[in-house]
PATIMI-599780 format. One line per 4 residues: for each residue x, y, z of N, C-alpha, C. Coordinates in steps of 0.02 Angstrom, whole numbers, padded with zeros to 5 digits, m for minus. Layout:
% PATIMI-599780
X Y Z X Y Z X Y Z  ... .
***
This chain:
% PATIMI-599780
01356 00490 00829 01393 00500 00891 01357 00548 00937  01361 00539 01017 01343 00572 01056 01391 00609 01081  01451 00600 01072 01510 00626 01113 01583 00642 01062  01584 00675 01043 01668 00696 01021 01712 00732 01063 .
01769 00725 01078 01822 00724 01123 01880 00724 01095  01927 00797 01064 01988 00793 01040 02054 00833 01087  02073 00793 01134 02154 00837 01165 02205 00815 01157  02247 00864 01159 02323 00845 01188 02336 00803 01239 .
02401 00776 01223 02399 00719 01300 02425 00771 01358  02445 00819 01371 02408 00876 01433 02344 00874 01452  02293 00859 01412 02234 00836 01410 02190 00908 01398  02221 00970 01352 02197 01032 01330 02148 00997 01265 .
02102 01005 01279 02038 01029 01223 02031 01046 01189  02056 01025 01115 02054 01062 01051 01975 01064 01032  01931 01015 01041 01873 00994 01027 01834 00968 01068  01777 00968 01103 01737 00926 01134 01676 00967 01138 .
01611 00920 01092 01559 00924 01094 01525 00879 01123  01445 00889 01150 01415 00835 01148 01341 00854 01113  01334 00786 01080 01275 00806 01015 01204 00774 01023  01132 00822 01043 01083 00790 01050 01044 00824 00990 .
00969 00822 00999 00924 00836 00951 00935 00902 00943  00957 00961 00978 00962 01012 00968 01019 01043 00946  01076 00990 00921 01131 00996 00879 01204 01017 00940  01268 01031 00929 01290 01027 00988 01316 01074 01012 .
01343 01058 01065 01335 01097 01140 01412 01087 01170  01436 01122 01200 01501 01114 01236 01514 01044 01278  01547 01008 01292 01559 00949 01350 01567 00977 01410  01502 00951 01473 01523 01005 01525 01577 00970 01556 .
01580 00996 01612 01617 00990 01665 01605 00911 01698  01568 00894 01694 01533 00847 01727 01543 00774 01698  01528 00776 01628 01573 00724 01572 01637 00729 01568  01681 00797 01555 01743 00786 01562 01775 00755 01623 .
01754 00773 01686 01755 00733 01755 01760 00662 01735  01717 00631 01703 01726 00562 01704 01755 00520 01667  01798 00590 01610 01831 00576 01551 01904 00573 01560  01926 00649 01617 01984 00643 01634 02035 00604 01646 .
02030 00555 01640 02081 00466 01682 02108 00466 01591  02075 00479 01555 02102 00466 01468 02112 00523 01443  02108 00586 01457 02135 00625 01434 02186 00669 01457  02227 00646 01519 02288 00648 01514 02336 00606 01522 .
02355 00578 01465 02405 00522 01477 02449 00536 01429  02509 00495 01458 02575 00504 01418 02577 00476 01339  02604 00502 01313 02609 00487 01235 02602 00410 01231  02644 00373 01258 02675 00296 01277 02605 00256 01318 .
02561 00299 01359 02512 00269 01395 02443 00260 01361  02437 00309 01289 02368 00302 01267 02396 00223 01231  02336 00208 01229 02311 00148 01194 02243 00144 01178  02215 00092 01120 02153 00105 01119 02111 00072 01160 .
02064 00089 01177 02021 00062 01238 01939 00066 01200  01902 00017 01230 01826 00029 01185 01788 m00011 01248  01731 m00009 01255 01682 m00049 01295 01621 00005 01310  01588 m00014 01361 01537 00017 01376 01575 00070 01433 .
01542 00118 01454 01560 00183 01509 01498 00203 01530  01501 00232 01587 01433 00245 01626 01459 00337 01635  01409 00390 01603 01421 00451 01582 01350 00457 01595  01350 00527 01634 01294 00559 01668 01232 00546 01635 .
01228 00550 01582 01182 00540 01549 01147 00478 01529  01194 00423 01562 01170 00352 01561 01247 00327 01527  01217 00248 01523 01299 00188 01451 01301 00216 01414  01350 00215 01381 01368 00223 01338 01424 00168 01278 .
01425 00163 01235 01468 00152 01200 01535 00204 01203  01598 00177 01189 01637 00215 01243 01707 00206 01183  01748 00231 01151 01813 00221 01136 01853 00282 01138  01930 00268 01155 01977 00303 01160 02026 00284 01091 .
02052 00319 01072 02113 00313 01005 02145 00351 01031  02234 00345 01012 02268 00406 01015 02280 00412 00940  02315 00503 00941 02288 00550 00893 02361 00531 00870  02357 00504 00789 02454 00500 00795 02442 00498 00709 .
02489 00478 00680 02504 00483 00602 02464 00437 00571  02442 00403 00494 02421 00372 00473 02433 00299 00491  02502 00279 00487 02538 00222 00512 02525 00208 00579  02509 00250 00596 02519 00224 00693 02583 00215 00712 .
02644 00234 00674 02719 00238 00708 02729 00277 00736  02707 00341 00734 02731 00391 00776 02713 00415 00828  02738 00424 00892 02714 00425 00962 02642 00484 00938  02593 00474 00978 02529 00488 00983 02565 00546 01020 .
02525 00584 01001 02514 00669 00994 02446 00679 01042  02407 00648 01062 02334 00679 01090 02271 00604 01095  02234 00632 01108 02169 00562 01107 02109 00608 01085  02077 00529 01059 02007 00547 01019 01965 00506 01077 .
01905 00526 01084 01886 00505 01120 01807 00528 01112  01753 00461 01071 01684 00440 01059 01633 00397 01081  01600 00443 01095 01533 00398 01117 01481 00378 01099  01418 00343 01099 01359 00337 01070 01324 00304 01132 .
01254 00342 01148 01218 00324 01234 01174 00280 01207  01172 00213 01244 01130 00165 01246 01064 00183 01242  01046 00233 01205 00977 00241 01226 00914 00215 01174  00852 00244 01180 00800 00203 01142 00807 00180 01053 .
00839 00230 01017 00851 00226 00945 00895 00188 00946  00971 00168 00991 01031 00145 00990 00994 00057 00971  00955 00050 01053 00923 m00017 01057 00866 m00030 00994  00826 00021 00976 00783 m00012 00915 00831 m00029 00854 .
00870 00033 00833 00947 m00002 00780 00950 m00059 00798  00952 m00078 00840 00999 m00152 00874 00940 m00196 00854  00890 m00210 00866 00840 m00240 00863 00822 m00269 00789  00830 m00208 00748 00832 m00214 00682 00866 m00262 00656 .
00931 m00260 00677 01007 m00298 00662 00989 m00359 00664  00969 m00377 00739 00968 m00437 00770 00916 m00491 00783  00841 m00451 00745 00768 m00462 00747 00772 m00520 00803  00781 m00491 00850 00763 m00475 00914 00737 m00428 00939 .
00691 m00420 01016 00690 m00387 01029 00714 m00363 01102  00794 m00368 01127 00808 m00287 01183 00785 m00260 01189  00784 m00251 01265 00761 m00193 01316 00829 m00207 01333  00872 m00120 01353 00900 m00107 01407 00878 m00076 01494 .
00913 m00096 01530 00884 m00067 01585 00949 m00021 01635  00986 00044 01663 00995 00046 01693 01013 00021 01770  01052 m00009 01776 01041 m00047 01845 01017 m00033 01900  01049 00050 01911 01009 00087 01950 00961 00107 01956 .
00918 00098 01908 00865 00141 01893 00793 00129 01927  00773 00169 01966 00708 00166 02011 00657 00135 01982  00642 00129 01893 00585 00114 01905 00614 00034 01850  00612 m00011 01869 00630 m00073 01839 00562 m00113 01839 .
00554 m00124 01773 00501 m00186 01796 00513 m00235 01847  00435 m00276 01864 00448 m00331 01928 00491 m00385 01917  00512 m00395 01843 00527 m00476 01840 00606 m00439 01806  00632 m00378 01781 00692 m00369 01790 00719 m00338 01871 .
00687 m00332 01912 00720 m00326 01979 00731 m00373 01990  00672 m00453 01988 00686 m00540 02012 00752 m00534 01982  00752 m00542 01900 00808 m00553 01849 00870 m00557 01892  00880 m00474 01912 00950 m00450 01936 00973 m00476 02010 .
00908 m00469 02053 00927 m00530 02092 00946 m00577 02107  00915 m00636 02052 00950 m00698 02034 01013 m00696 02003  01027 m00648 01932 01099 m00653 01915 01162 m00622 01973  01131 m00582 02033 01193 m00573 02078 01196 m00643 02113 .
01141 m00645 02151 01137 m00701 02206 01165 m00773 02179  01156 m00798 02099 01196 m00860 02088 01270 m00852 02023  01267 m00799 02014 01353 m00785 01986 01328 m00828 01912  01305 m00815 01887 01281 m00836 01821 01290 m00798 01753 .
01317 m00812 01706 01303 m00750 01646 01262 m00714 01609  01198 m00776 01621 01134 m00771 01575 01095 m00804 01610  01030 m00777 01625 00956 m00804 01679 00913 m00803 01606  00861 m00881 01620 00813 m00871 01552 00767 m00894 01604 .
00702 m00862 01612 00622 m00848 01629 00579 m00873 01599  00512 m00897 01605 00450 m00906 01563 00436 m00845 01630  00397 m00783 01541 00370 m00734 01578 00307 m00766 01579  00268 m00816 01542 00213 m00839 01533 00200 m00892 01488 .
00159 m00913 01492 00142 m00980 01440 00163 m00959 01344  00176 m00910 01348 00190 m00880 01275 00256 m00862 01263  00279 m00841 01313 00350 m00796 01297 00409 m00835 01346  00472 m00803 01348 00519 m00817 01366 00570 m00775 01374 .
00604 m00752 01424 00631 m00697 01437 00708 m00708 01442  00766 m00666 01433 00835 m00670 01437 00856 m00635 01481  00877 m00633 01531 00912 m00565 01547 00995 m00603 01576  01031 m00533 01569 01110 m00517 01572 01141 m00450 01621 .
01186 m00470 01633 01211 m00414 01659 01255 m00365 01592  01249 m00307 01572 01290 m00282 01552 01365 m00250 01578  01420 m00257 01593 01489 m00215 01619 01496 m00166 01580  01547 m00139 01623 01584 m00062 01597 01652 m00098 01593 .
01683 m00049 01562 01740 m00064 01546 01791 m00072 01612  01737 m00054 01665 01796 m00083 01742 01761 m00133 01767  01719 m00164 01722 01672 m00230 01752 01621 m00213 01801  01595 m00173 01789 01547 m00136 01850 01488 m00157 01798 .
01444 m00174 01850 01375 m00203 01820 01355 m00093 01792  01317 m00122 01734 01312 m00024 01707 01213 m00040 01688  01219 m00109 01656 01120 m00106 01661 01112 m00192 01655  01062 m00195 01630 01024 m00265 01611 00991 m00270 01551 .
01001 m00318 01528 00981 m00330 01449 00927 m00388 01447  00865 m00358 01444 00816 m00414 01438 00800 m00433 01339  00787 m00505 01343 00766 m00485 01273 00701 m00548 01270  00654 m00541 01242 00592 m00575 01249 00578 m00627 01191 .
00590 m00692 01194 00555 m00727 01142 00493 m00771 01139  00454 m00775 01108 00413 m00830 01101 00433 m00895 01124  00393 m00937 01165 00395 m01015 01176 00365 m01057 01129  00395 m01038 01060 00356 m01084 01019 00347 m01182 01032 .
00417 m01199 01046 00433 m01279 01041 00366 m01302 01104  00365 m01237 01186 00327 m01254 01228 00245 m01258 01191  00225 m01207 01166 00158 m01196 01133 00147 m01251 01094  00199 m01281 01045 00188 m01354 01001 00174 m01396 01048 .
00190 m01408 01117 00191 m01486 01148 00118 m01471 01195 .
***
């Protein structure tokens, strides 16, 4: 985890770290800002929520729980609230899984390769789910839009395969 997050539904702070290589550190101001909308809600209003979130630090993997008894009968007391940032180890894990190979990209992000800027172009300009490329006589490219949990484009997911069936003919 990159993010632990434990309050009351007042939305008081029993717990909130955030955890990098240098072990962890308080949640500033700046994450809680974008956390606030889930950590104060009424006993009756938490629910669990999960998707991707866009947090200063880039996506994230994103879930909310409320804090309540083993059973889940009893009105929720507080929210938990975890993260894990899309970042380079997240995507090689993934890669592993899926022997594939992902790239994520930031959507915003200034420096995009040439053929994920085309990519994102084409997936706005024709409302499509999935764009597939020949990056070249060898390969073959995927790209996607990734959402946030409010459907906001958050990056792009390229993933690269071989044109084997093309290379046979």
């Amino acid at each position: 985890l990159d993010l632990l997050i434990i309050a009351d539904n007042g939305g008081t702070i029993f717990y909130g770290q955030v955890y990098d290589d240098s072990g962890a550190v308080d949640a500033s101001s700046e994450v809680l800002s974008v956390l606030e909308s889930y950590l104060t809600r009424s006993s009756d209003d938490i629910t669990e929520t999960s998707g991707i979130l866009r947090l200063p630090k880039g996506a994230a993997l994103f879930v909310v729980t409320p804090v309540t008894n083993n059973g889940g009968a009893a009105p929720a007391f507080g929210t938990m609230i975890a993260a894990d940032y899309l970042n380079e180890d997240y995507v090689a894990e993934l890669a592993e899984q899926t022997r594939l190979s992902p790239q994520f990209y930031l959507s915003d992000a200034k420096d995009l390769p040439a053929d994920v800027v085309g990519a994102k172009s084409d997936l706005e300009q024709n409302d499509v789910p999935a764009l597939v490329k020949p990056l070249n006589s060898e390969t073959v490219g995927v790209y996607a839009f990734i959402h946030d949990i409010n459907n906001n484009h958050v990056g792009i997911v390229r993933v690269e395969e071989p044109r084997s069936i093309y290379q046979q003919g």
